[in-house]
C-alpha positions as CSV (number, residue, x, y, z in Angstrom):
1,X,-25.2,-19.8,-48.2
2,X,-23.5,-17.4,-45.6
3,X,-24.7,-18.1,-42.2
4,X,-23.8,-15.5,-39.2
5,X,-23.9,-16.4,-35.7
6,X,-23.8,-13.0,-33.0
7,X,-22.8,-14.4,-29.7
8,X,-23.5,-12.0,-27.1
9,X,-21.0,-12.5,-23.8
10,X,-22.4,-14.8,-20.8
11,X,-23.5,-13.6,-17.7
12,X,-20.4,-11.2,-16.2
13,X,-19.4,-11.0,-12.7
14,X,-19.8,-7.3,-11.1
15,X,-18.4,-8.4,-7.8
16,X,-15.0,-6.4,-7.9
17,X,-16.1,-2.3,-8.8
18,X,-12.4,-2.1,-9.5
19,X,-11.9,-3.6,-12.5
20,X,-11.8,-1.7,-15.5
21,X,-15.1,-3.3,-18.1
22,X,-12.9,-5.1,-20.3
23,X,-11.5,-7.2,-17.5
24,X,-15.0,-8.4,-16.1
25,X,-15.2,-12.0,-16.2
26,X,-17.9,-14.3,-16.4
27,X,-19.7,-15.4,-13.3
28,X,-20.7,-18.8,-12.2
29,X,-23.8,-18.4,-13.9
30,X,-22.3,-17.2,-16.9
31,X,-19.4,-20.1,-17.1
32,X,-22.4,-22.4,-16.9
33,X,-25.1,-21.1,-19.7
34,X,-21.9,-20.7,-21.9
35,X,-20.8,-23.8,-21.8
36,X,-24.7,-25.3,-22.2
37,X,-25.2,-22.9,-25.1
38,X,-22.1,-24.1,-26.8
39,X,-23.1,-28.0,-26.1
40,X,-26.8,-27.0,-27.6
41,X,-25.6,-25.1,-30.7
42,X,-23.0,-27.9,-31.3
43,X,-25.8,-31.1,-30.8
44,X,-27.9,-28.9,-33.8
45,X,-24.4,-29.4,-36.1
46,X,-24.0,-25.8,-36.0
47,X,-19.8,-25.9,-37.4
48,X,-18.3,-22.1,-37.3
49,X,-15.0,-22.3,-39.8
50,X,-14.2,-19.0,-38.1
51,X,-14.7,-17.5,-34.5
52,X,-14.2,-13.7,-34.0
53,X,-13.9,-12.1,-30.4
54,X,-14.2,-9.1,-28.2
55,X,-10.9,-8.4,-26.8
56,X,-13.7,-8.2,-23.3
57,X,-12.5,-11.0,-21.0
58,X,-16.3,-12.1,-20.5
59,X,-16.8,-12.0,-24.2
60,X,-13.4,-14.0,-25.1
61,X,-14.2,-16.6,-22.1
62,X,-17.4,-17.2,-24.1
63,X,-15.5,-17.6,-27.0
64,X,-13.6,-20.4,-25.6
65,X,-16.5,-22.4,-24.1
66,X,-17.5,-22.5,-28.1
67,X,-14.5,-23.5,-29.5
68,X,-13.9,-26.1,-27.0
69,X,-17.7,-27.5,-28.0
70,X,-16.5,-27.0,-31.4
71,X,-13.7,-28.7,-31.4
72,X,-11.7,-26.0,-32.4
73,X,-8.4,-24.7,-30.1
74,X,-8.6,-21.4,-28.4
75,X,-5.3,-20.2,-30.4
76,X,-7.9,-20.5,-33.3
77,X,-10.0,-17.5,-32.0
78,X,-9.7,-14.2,-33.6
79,X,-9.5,-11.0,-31.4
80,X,-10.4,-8.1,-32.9
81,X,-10.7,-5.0,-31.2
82,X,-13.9,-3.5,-33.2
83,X,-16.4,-5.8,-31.8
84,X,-15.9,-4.4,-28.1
85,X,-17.8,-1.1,-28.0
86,X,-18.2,-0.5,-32.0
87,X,-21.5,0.5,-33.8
88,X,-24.0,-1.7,-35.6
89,X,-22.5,-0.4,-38.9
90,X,-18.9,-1.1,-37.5
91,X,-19.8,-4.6,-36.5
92,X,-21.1,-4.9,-40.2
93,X,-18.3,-3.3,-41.4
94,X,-16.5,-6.3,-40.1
95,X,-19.2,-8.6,-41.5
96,X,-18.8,-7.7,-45.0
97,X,-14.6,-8.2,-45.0
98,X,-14.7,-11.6,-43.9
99,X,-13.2,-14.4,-46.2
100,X,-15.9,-15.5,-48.8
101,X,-14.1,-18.9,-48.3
102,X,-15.7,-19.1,-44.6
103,X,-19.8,-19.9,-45.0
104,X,-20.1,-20.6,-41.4
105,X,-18.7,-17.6,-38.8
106,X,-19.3,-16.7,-35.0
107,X,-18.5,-13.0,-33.6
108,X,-18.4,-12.6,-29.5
109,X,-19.6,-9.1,-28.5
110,X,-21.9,-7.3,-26.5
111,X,-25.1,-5.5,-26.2
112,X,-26.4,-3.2,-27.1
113,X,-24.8,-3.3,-30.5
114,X,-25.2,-7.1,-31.2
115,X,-29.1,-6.6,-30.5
116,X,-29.3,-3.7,-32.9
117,X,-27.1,-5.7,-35.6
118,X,-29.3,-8.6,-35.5
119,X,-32.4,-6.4,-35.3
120,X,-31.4,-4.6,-39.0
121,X,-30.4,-7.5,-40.4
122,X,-33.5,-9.4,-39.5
123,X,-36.3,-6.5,-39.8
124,X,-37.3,-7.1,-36.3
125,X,-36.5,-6.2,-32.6
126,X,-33.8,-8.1,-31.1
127,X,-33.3,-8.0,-27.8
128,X,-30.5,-10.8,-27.1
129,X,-30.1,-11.8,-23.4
130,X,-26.9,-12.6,-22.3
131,X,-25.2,-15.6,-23.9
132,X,-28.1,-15.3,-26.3
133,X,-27.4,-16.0,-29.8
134,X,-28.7,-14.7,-33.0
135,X,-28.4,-16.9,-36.0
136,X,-29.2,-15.6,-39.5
137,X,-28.8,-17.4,-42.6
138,X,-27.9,-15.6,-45.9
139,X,-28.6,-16.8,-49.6
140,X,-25.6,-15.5,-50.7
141,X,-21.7,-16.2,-51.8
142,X,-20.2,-13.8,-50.1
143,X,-20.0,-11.9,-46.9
144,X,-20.3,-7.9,-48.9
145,X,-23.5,-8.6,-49.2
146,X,-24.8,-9.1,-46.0
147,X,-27.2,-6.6,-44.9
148,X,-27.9,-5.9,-48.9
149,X,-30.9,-8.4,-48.7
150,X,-32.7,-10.0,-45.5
151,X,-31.7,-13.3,-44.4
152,X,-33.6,-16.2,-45.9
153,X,-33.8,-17.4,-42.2
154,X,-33.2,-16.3,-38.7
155,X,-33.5,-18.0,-35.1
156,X,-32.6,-16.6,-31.6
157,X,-31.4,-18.9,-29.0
158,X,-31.3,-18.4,-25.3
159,X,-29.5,-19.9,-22.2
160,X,-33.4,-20.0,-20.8
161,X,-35.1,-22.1,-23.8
């Protein structure tokens, strides 16, 4: 079993116009749900081997509030530069090189791309809010053959359930 968790980014401040997108960080609002959603995935046993981040500040501050619920050090997160603005194919481009070894893995992104990924891997309209999460289960040994088959299971988690 493969199972895939797309994080979308926590709330981001807008107050400064100035700042280019990728150095937006998250809000009060957004520091909080991110560090609840984290708590809440982490009380369920949900144990990512491997987190993957936007290079975004508001996506990689999410990130961290995970790994720290996790356990895991924030030198452990994985930047990667095609899950900030990239396609749904790009983003399951990404999906489909990831270490077979790993059955548990976490990407950090943004919409709309993570909503459309989640939507054609599911079969069904995603729309996740911010610091929403989709989680989709695969019955399979390896990551290549995601999106080859639906998921035997999916759930969407919000900062609002």
């Amino acid at each position: 079993m493969k199972t895939l968790y797309l994080v979308r980014h926590a709330k981001a401040s807008r107050d400064d116009p100035a700042l280019a997108d990728r150095d937006r960080p998250l809000n009060d609002r957004g520091e909080r749900d991110a560090a609840a959603m984290a708590q809440r995935l982490a009380a369920r046993g949900a144990g990512p081997e491997r987190l993957l981040s936007s290079p975004a500040k508001r996506a990689l501050a999410t990130a961290r509030h995970f790994a720290a619920a996790f356990g895991i050090v924030p030198q452990k997160i994985v930047v990667d530069d095609r899950l900030y603005a990239g396609s749904a194919g790009g983003l399951l481009a990404v999906i489909q090189s990831l270490d077979d070894r790993q059955r548990n893995v976490m990407l950090f992104g943004h919409n709309p791309e993570f909503s459309n990924l989640a939507g054609r891997l599911s079969g069904q309209f995603v729309d996740l809010p911010t610091c929403g999460v989709a989680e989709l289960r695969f019955d399979s040994a390896r990551w290549a053959d995601v999106g080859a088959a639906a998921p035997v299971s999916s759930k969407l988690h919000a900062p609002k359930d």
